[in-house]
C-alpha positions in Angstrom: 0.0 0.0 0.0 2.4 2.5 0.8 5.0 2.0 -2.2 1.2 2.1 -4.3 0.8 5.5 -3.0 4.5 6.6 -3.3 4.0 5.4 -7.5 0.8 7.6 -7.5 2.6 10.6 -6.0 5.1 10.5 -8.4 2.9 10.2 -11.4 0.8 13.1 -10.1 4.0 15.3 -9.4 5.2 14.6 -13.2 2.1 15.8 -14.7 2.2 18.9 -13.0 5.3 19.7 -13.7 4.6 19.1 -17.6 2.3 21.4 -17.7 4.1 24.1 -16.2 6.6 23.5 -18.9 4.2 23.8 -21.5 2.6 26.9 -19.8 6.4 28.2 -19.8 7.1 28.0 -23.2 4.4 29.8 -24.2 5.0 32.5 -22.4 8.5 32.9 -24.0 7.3 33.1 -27.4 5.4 36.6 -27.0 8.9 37.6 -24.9 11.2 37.4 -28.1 8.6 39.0 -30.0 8.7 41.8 -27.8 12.6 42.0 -27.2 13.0 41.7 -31.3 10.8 44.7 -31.6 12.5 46.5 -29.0 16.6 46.8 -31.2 17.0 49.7 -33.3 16.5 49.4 -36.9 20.0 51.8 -37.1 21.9 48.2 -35.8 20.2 46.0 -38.0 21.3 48.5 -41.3 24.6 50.1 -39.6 26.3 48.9 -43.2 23.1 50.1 -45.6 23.9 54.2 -44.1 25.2 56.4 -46.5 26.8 59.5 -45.0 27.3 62.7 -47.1 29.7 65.6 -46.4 28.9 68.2 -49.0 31.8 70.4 -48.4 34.0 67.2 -49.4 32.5 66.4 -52.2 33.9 66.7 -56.0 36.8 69.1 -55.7 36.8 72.0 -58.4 39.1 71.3 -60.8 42.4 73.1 -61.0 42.7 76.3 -62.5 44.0 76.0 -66.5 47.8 77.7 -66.8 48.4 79.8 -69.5 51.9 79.1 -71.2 54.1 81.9 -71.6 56.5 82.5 -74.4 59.8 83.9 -73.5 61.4 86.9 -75.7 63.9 86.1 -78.1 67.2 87.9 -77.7 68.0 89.9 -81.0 70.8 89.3 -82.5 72.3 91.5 -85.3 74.8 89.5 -87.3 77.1 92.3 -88.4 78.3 93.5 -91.8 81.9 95.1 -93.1 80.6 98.6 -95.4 83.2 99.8 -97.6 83.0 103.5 -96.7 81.5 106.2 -99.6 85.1 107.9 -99.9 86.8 104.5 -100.6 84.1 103.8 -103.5 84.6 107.4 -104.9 88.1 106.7 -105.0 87.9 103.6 -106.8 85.2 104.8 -108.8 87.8 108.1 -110.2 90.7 105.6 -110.5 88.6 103.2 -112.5 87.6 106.6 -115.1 91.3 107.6 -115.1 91.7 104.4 -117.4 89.6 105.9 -120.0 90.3 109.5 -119.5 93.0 109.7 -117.3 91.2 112.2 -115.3 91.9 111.3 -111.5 90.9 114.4 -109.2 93.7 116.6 -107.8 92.4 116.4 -104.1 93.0 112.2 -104.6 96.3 112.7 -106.5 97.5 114.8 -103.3 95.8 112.0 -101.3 97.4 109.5 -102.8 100.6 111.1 -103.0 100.5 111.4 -98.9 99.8 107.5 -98.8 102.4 106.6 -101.1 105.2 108.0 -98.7 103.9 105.7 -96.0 106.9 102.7 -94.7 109.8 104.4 -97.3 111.7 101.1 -96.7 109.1 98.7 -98.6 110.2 99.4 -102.1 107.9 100.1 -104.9 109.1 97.1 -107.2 108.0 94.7 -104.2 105.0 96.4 -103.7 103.7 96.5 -107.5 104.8 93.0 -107.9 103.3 91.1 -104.8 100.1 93.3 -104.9 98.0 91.4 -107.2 94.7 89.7 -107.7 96.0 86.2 -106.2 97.5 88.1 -103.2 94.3 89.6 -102.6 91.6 86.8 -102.5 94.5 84.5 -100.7 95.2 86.9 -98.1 91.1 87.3 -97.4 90.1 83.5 -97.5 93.3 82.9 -95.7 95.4 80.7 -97.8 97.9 83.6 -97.7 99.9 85.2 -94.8 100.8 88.4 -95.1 104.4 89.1 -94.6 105.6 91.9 -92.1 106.4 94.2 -95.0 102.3 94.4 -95.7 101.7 94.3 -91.6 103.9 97.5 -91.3 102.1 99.0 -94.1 98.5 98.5 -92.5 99.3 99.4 -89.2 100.9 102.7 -90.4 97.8 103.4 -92.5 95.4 102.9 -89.9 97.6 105.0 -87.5 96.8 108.0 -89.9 92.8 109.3 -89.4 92.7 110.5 -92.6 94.1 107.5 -94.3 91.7 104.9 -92.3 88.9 106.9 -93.2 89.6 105.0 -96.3 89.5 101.3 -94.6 86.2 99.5 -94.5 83.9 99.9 -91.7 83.2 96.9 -89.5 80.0 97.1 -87.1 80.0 94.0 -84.3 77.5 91.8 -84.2 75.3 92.7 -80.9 72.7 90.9 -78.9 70.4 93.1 -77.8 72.1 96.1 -78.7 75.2 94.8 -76.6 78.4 93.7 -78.1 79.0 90.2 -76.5 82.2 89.5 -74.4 81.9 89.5 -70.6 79.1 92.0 -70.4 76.1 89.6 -71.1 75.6 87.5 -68.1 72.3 85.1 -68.5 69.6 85.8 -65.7 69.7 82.7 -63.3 67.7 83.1 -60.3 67.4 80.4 -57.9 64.4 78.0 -58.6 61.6 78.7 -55.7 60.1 75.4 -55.4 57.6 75.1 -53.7 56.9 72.1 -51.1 53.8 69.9 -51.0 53.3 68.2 -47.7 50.9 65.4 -48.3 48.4 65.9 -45.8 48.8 62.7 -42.6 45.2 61.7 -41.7 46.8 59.5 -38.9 48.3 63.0 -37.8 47.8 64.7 -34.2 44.2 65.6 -35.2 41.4 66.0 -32.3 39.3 63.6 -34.9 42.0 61.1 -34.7 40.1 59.1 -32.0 37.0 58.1 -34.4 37.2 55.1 -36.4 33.9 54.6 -37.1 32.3 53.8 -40.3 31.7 57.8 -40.8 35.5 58.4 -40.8 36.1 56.0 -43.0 33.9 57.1 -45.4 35.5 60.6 -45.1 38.7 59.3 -45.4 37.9 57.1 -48.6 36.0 60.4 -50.5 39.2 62.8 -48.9 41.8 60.4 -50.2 39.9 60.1 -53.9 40.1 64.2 -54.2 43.7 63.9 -53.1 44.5 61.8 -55.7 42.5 63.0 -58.3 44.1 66.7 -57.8 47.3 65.2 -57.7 46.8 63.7 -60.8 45.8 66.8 -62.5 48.5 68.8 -61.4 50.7 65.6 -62.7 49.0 66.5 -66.3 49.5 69.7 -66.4 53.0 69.5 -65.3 53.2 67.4 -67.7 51.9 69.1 -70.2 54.3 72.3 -69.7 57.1 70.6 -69.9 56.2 69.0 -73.0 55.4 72.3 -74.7 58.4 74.4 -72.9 60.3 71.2 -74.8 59.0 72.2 -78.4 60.0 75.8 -77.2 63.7 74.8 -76.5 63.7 72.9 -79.5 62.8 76.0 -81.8 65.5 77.7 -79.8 68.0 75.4 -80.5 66.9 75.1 -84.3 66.9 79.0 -84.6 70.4 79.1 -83.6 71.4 76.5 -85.8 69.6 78.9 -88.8 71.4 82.3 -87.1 74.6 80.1 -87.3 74.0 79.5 -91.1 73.0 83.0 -92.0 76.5 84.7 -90.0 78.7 82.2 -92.0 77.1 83.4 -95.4 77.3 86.7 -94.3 80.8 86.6 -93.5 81.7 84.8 -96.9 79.3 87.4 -98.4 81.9 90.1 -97.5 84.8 88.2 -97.9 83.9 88.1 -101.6 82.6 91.6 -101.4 85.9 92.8 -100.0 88.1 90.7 -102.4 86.1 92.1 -105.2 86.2 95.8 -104.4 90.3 95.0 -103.9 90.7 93.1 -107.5 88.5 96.1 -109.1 90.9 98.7 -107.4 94.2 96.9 -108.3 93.3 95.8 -111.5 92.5 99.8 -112.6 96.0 100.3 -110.8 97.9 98.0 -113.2 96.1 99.3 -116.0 96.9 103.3 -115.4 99.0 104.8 -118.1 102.3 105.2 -117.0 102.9 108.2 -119.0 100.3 109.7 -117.5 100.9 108.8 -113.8 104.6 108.2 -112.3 105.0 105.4 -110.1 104.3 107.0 -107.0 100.6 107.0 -107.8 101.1 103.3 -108.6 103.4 103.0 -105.1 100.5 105.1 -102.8 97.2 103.0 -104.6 99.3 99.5 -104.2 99.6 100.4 -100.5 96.3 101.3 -99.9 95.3 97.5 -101.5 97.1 96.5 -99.3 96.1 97.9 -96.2 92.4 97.6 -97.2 93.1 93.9 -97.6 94.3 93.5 -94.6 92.5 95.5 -92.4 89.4 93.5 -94.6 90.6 89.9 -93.2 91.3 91.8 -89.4 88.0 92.3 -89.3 86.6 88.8 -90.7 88.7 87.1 -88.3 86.8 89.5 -85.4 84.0 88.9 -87.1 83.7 85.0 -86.8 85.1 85.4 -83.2 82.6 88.0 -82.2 79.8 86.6 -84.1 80.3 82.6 -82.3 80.2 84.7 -79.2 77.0 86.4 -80.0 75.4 83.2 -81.3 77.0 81.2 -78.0 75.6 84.2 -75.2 72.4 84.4 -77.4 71.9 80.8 -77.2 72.7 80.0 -73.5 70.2 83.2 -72.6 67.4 82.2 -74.9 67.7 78.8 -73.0 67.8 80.4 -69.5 64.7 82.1 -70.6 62.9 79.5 -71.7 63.7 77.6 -67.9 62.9 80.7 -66.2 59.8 80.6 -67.8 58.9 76.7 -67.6 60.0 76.6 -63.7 57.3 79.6 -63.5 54.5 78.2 -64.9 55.6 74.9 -63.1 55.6 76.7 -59.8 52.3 78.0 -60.6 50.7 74.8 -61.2 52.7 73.5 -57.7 50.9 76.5 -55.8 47.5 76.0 -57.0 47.6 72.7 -56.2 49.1 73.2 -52.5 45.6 75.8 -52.7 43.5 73.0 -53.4 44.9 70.7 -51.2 44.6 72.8 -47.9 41.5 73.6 -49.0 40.4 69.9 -48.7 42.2 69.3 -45.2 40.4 71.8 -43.8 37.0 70.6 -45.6 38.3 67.1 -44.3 38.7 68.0 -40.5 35.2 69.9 -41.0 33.8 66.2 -42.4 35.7 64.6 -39.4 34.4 66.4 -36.8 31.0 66.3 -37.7 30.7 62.6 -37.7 28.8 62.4 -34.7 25.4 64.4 -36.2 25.1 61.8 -39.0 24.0 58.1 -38.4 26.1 55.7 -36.2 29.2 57.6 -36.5 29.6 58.8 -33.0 
């Protein structure tokens, strides 16, 4: 009997605790209902926000650069002028053939010449003086001996006599004669710095890594890059067009090069042709009609205009190289000067543009906390 009621006890002790189980679970089902509706929609979607920081957005592009051209230096190649007195001369003693009419005031002229270095006899004179001594002497096959080099420099000692010479004017850059005086501008290149901006930095926004700063710091780093890569185009592109400048330069000097050696052969010729004219009327005066001291004073004035002629072609090509040389090296330094300002230009707008998007980044930063779960 009493183990009977012991199984009976059990039995009813079971049941009751199944149905508080059941009772149990059905209250728990309206719990996590209740406990699901009570989360935030924000933590279910953190991911799905989109935050927007207008000042940040689409930086303006970089202002356009306007190449500049540099000034050319002028250079003026030079020329050797036989002087109106020496072609009136020539021109009377040229006549004189025909009608033997040379002017008194060049007869006394020349009779002043002709007593000019008294130990260089006449004979040498009239027989070295000729038309192969005259181009040699100017195209330089032919060394003058000291006999002829005491005969020019005593001519052009006298004013009156080197009145008669021809007139050499230097080639000039800019209105300069080259040779020391020209120094090509070279100022120190200013360049100017680009610190790329540390978003890891010291910054009072340095503390948030939500999902807003990274957002900021993905659209911040895209404008970055993006300006950078303009400025890279445009610096680019300068160089590339300073390059075609330089080129010209280079290609223009190589013309101005051509154009001085033809001048200077141009008056070589011109020079050995006044010379031949002058001598060859000399060899055909009649000597009946003028001694041989007219002969002796118009043979020495060949001379010294031959010579004085091929002094001045050798300054010529010396001063001329240095023109072309100085003209060269400043038309270059003007062209640098001129690409390193356009470059720097580019550099500073872009330094512009990339403060301006720290501070517009630091602005997005800090105001991280109004916008969705970033603070």
């Amino acid at each position: 009997m009493i183990l009977q009621g012991a199984y009976l006890l059990l039995n009813i002790i079971e049941t009751e605790l199944d149905k508080l189980m059941k009772k149990t679970k059905l209250l728990l089902i309206p719990l996590l209902i209740l406990l699901a509706y009570c989360v935030p929609i924000e933590l279910d979607n953190i991911e799905a926000f989109e935050y927007t920081f207008p000042g940040l957005e689409a930086p303006e592009p970089l202002p356009d650069v306007v190449l500049v051209t540099p000034d050319k230096a002028v250079v003026t190649t030079g020329e050797i002028k036989v002087p109106q007195k020496a072609e009136e001369l020539v021109t009377n003693v040229v006549e004189a053939i025909v009608a033997d009419n040379i002017s008194e005031e060049n007869l006394t002229l020349i009779d002043s010449i002709s007593e000019l270095a008294p130990e260089v006899t006449t004979e040498y004179l009239i027989a070295e003086v000729d038309d192969a001594w005259i181009e040699g002497v100017l195209n330089g096959t032919i060394a003058p001996s000291p006999e002829f080099l005491q005969i020019s420099n005593e001519f052009e000692d006298n004013e009156e006599f080197s009145a008669l010479l021809s007139q050499f004017e230097l080639p000039k850059i800019d209105g300069i004669v080259p040779g020391g005086r020209l120094q090509p501008y070279s100022p120190k290149s200013r360049e100017i710095v680009i610190n790329p901006v540390d978003v890891k930095g010291n910054l009072r926004i340095a503390a948030l890594v939500g999902p807003c700063k990274e957002a900021a710091d993905e659209l911040y780093t895209a404008n970055v890059d993006k300006l950078n890569n303009e400025a890279n185009q445009q610096e680019t592109k300068v160089k590339a067009d300073y390059n075609i400048i330089r080129n010209q330069v280079n290609a223009d000097n190589g013309a101005l090069l051509i154009s001085g050696a033809e001048a200077i052969a141009g008056s070589v010729v011109d020079l050995s042709i006044f010379g031949i004219q002058l001598n060859d009327a000399i060899d055909k005066l009649d000597p009946l009609v003028y001694d041989d001291n007219v002969r002796r004073g118009l043979k020495i004035y060949v001379a010294a205009f031959v010579l004085q002629g091929k002094s001045q072609i050798n300054d010529w090509l010396v001063v001329f190289n240095l023109a072309a040389t100085e003209s060269l090296a400043k038309n270059l330094d003007a062209v640098r000067i001129a690409e390193d300002t356009i470059l720097g230009i580019v550099k500073s707008n872009l330094k512009l543009a990339l403060d301006d998007q720290k501070t517009k980044y630091i602005a997005a930063v800090d105001d991280c906390h109004n916008q969705g779960a970033g603070g």
